[in-house]
KOLTORSE-188288 format. One record per residue (C-alpha): x, y, z; residue in three letters. Coordinates in steps of 0.2 Angstrom, whole numbers, padded with zeros to 4 digits, always signed. Example, Ala and Ser with C-alpha at 12.3 -4.5 7.8 and 13.67 -1.06 7.14 Angstrom:
BEGIN
+0062-0022+0039ALA +0068-0005+0036SER 
//
This chain:
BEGIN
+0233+0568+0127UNK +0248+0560+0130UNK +0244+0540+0132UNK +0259+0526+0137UNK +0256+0518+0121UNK +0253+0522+0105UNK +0255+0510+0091UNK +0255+0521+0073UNK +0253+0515+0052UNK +0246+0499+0058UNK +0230+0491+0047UNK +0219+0488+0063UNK +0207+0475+0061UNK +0192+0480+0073UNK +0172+0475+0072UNK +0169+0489+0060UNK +0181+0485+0045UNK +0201+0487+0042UNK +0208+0504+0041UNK +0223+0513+0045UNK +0225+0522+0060UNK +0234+0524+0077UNK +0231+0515+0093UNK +0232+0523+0110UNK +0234+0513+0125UNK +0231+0521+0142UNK +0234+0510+0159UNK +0233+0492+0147UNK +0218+0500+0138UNK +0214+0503+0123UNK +0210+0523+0125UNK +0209+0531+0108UNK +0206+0524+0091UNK +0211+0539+0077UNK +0227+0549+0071UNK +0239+0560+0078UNK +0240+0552+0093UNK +0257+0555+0105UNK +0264+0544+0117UNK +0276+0541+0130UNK +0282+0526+0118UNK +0278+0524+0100UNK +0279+0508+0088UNK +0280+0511+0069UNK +0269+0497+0062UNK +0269+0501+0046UNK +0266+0487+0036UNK +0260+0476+0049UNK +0241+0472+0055UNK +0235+0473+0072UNK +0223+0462+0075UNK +0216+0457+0094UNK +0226+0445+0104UNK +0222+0430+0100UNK +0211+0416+0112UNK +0212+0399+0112UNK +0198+0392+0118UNK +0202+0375+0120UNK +0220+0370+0129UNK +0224+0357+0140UNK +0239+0361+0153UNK +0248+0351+0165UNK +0233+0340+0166UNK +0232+0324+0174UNK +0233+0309+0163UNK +0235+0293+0169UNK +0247+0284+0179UNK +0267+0287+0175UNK +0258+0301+0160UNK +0265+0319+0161UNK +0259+0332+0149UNK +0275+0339+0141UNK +0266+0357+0146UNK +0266+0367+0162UNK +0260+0386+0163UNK +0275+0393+0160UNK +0279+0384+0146UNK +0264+0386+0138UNK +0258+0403+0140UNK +0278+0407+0133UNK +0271+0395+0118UNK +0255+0405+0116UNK +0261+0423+0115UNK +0275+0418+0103UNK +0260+0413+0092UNK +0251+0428+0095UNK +0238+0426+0110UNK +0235+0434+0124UNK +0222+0424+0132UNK +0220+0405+0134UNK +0209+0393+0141UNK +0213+0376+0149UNK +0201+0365+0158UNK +0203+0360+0176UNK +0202+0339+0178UNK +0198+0334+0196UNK +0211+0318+0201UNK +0201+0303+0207UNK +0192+0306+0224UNK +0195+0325+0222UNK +0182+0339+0224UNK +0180+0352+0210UNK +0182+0367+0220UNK +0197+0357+0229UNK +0204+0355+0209UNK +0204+0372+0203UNK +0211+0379+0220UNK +0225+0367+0216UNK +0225+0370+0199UNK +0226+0390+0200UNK +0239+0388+0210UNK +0251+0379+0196UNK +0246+0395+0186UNK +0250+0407+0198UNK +0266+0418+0193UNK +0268+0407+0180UNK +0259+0413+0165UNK +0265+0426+0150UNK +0247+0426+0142UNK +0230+0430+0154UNK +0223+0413+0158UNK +0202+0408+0163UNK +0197+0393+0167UNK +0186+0379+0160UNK +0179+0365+0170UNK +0177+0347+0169UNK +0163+0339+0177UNK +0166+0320+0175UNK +0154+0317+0191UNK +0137+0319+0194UNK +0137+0316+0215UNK +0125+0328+0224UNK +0141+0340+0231UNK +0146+0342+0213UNK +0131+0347+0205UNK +0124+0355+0221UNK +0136+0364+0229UNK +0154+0366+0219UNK +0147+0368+0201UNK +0134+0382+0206UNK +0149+0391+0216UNK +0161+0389+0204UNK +0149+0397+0191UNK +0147+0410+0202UNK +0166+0415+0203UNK +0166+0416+0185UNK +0172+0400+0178UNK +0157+0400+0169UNK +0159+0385+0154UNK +0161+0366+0158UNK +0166+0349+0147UNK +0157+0335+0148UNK +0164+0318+0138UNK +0155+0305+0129UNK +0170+0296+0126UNK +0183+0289+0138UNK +0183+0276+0152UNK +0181+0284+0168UNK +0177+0302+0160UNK +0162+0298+0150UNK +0147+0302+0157UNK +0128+0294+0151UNK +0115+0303+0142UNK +0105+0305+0161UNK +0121+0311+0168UNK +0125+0323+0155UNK +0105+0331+0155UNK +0110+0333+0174UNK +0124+0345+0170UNK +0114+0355+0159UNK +0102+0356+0168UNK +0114+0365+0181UNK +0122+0376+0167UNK +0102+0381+0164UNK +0098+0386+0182UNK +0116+0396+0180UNK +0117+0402+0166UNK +0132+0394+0162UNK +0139+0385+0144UNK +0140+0365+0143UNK +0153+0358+0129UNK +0155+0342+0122UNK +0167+0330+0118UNK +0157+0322+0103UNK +0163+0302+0100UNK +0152+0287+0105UNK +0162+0277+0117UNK +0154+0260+0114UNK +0154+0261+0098UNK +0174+0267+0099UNK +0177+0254+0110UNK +0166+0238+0099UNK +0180+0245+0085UNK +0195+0243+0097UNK +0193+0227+0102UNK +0188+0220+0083UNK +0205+0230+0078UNK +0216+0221+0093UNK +0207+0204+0090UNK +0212+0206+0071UNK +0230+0212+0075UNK +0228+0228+0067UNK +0238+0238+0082UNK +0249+0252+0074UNK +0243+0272+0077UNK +0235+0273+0062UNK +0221+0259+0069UNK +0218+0274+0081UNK +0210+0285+0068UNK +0201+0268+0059UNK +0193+0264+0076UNK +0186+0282+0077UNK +0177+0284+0061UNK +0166+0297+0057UNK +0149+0289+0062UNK +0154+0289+0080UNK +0156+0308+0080UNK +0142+0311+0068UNK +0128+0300+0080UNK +0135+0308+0096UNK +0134+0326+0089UNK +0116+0321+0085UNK +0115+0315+0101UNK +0122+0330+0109UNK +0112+0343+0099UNK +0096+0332+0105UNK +0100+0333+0124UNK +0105+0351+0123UNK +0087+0352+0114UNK +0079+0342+0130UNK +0087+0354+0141UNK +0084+0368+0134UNK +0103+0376+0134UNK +0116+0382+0122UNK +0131+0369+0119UNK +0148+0370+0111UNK +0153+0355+0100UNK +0171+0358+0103UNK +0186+0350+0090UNK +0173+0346+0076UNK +0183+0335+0063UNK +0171+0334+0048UNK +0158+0337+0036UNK +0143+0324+0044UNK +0146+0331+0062UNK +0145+0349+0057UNK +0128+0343+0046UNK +0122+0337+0062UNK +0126+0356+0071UNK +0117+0365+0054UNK +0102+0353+0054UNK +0098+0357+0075UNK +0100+0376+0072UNK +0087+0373+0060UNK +0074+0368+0074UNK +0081+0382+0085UNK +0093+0374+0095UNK +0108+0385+0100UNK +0125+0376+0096UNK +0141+0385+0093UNK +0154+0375+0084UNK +0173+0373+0086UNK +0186+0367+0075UNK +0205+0366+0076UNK +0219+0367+0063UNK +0222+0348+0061UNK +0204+0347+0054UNK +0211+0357+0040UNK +0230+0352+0038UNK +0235+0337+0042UNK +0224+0318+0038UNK +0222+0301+0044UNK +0237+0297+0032UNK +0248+0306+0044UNK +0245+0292+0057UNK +0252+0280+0044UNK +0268+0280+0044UNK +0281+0266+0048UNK +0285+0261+0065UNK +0280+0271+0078UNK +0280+0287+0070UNK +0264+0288+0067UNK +0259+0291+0087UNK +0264+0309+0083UNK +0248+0311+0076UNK +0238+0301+0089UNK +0222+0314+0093UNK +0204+0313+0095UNK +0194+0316+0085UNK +0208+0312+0071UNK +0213+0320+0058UNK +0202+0312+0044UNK +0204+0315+0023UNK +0206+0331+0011UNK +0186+0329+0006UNK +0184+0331+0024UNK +0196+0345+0025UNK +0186+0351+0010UNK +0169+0352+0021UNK +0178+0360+0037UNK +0183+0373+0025UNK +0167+0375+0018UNK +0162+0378+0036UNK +0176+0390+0041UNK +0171+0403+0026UNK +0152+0401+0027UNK +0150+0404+0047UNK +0147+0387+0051UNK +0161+0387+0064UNK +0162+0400+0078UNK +0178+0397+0084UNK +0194+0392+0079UNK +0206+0385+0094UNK +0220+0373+0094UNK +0214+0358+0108UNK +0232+0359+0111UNK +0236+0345+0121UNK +0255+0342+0121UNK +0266+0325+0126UNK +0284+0322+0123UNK +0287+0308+0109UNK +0302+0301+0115UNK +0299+0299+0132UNK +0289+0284+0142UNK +0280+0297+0152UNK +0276+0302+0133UNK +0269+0297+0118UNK +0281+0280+0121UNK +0270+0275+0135UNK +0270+0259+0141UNK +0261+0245+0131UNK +0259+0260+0115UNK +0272+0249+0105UNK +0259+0235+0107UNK +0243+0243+0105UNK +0237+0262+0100UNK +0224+0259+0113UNK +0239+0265+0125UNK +0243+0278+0116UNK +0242+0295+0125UNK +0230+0307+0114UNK +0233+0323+0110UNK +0245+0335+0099UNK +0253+0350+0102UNK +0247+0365+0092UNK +0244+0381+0103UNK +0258+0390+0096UNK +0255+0387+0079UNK +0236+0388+0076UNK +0236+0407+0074UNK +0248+0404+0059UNK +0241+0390+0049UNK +0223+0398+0050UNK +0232+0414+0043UNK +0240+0407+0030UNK +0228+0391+0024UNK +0214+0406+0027UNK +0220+0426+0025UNK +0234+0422+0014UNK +0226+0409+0002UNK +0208+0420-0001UNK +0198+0408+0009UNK +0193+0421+0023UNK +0194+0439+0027UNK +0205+0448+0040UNK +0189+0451+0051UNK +0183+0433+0049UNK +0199+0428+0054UNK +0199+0440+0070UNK +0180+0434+0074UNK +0187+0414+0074UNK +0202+0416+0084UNK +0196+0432+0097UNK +0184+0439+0095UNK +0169+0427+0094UNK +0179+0416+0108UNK +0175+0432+0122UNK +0161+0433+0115UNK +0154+0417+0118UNK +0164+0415+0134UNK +0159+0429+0142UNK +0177+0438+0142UNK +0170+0456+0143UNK +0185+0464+0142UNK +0195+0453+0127UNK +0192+0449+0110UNK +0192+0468+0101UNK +0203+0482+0095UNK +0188+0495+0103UNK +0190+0508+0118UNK +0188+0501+0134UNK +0195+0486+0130UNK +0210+0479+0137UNK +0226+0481+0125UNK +0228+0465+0120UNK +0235+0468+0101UNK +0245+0456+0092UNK +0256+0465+0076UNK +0255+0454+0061UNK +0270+0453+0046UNK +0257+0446+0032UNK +0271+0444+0021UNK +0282+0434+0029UNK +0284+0416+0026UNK +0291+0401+0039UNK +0292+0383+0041UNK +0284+0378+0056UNK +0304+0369+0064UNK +0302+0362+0084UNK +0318+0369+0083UNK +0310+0389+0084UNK +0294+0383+0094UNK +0293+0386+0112UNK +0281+0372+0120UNK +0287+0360+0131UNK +0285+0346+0117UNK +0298+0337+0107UNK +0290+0338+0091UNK +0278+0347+0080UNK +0263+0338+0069UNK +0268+0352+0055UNK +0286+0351+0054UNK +0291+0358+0038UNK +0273+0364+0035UNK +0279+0382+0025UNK +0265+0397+0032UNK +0263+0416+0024UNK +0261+0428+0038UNK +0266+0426+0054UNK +0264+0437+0072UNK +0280+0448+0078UNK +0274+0458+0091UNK +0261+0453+0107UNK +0256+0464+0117UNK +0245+0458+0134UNK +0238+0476+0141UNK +0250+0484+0134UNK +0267+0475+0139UNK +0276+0466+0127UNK +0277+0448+0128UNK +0285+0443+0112UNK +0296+0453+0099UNK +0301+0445+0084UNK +0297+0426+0088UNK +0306+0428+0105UNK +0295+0428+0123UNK +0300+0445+0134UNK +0294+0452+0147UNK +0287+0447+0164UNK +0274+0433+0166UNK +0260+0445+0172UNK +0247+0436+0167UNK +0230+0432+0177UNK +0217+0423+0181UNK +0201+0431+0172UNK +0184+0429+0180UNK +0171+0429+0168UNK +0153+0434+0164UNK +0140+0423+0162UNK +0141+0416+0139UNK +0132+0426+0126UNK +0121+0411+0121UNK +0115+0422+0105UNK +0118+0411+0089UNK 
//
């Protein structure tokens, strides 16, 4: 059989194990799995690892963020971001403006994608009101077009929603069949902490990680866990940032509560130290939950190698630094409090994890694979991503596990001006991403045309 692709010498990294053996790739499928396989193009990958495309689960994209606020990514630049970091599928969430339907939201929202995009794209909800037409009628239809997952915040003003509110929407994703994730911080407690810090003088960046210790993620993972349990639904604590929150997760399982867990690289990299730099410098590093301390990075480790954690994604959630519309917002000089939250990271998590994870012995190539793919179709119902197996689609990312970089803004393709891990020196590193089997990057350069789609989804594997 003659396929279009075959990839050839390649260590593939599918559900069973690493071997050596050729990929054949048949109409963006994955076709054959074996040897001595011919086809109308052939890439020698000899030396290099194919692993499955990588997901990332949890992105924010040309989301709206306040008055004069623009997030430094649109689609284009994003997706161009993400499969020069080796993925072929990411996941933004959809954030209704003030007095605008959900369903109105993701029309216009799909539309910002729409021949934009280098990497597949599926959407994520945000359900940040409870009225009858959301809950009754734009939720359920949405579900039922496949954008089957929704966040829900217990932290910021005019996001946040109450303990009833949030048992509302799970009792929606129940009826559904749909996945409810968490933003895990307790506003009033955040907020008691704020206005002690402002009162005190203590403004700088670094006040922002201070004023978001880990007790208030700790009691509203507990919290979280507790209304899941009431409901009677899985939830996804997304961006988990230390040891006491994941405690939380582990101790809920225990009574039979299904929670998955997500963490990101900055959990494992970088600390609150990093917000504590002279100036103004320190606003670079302005995310939430944030970054906390190396025992902390100790524990989310601990999680990473022992299957605590699920999923690994980047909550990339990029701003310019130099730039009013940015980082330098008005009033952020004055007070963190204006700070705009978030980091860029969604071309760099597949890296870090690599080579903090594979490179260093902490976890295996098929762990590795699970965090970053194949778990995340799993658990979000993306039937046809997530695996090097027949049937799939061809989305294979070729990994050089010898080469070493430093992470320089200066090679990155976001539409930030900075990255948290500039000078941040990684072993092994993605040269090749294929999305169903195009090309889309090639030796740390973005190629091809931007064919990617919006993927409907089936309804989450809910199985721990």
């Amino acid at each position: 059989m003659q396929h279009d692709l075959v990839i050839r010498n390649a260590r593939v990294v599918t559900s069973g194990g690493v071997s050596l053996c050729s990929i054949g790739i048949t109409g963006g499928q994955i076709e054959a799995l074996g040897t001595h396989l011919d086809g109308e193009e052939v890439i020698d990958a000899r030396g290099l690892i194919a692993m499955p495309g990588g997901i990332d689960s949890h992105v924010h994209i040309s989301q709206p963020s306040g008055p004069g606020i623009e997030m430094a990514d649109d689609f284009a630049s994003a997706t161009r971001a993400a499969a020069c970091g080796g993925n072929t599928t990411v996941m933004p969430f959809c954030l209704p403006e003030d007095g605008q339907s959900l369903r109105d939201a993701v029309t216009a929202y799909l539309a910002k994608a729409e021949g934009q995009c280098l990497t597949d794209v599926s959407l994520h909800l945000i359900v940040k009101s409870v009225d009858p037409v959301t809950l009754g009628q734009d939720l359920p239809a949405l579900i039922a077009q496949g954008m089957t997952s929704f966040k829900v915040f217990m932290t910021y003003q005019g996001m946040r929603l109450t303990d009833a509110e949030i048992l509302q929407v799970m009792d929606v994703a129940r009826e559904q069949g749909a996945l409810t994730m968490v933003h895990a911080e307790n506003e009033d407690a955040i907020e008691f902490l704020r206005d002690k810090a402002e009162r005190d003088g203590r403004t700088q960046p670094v006040h922002h990680a201070r004023t978001r210790p880990v007790p208030v993620e700790r009691e509203a993972t507990h919290r979280a866990t507790t209304l899941a349990e009431v409901a009677d639904v899985p939830v996804m604590i997304v961006h988990v940032s230390n040891g006491a929150a994941l405690d939380e997760i582990q101790r809920a399982r225990a009574r039979g509560v299904r929670v998955f867990a997500e963490t990101c690289p900055q959990y494992i990299t970088l600390t609150a130290d990093d917000l504590d730099r002279a100036g103004f410098e320190g606003a670079k590093w302005v995310c939430s939950p944030p970054p906390r301390d190396t025992d902390e990075q100790a524990a989310i480790w601990a999680g990473l190698e022992q299957g605590a954690f699920d999923v690994f994604s980047s909550d990339h959630c990029p701003f310019r630094f130099a730039d009013k519309a940015g980082k330098d917002a008005p009033g952020a000089r004055t007070s963190f409090r204006n700070i705009p939250n978030g980091i860029p990271g969604i071309e760099t998590r597949l890296p870090i994890l690599f080579s903090e994870g594979v490179t260093k012995g902490r976890i295996s190539l098929e762990r590795f694979a699970t965090l970053t793919a194949t778990n995340n179709a799993r658990i979000y119902g993306l039937e046809s991503k997530g695996s090097i197996a027949i049937g799939k689609d061809a989305d294979i990312v070729l990994w050089d596990p010898s080469l070493t970089r430093r992470i320089s803004q200066d090679d990155l393709h976001h539409g930030s001006d900075y990255t948290p891990w500039e000078g941040f020196e990684v072993t092994g590193w993605p040269v090749r991403t294929i999305l169903r089997g195009q090309t889309t990057m090639l030796n740390g350069a973005p190629v091809g045309n931007p064919d990617g789609r919006h993927i409907a989804r089936t309804k989450p594997d809910a199985t721990p």
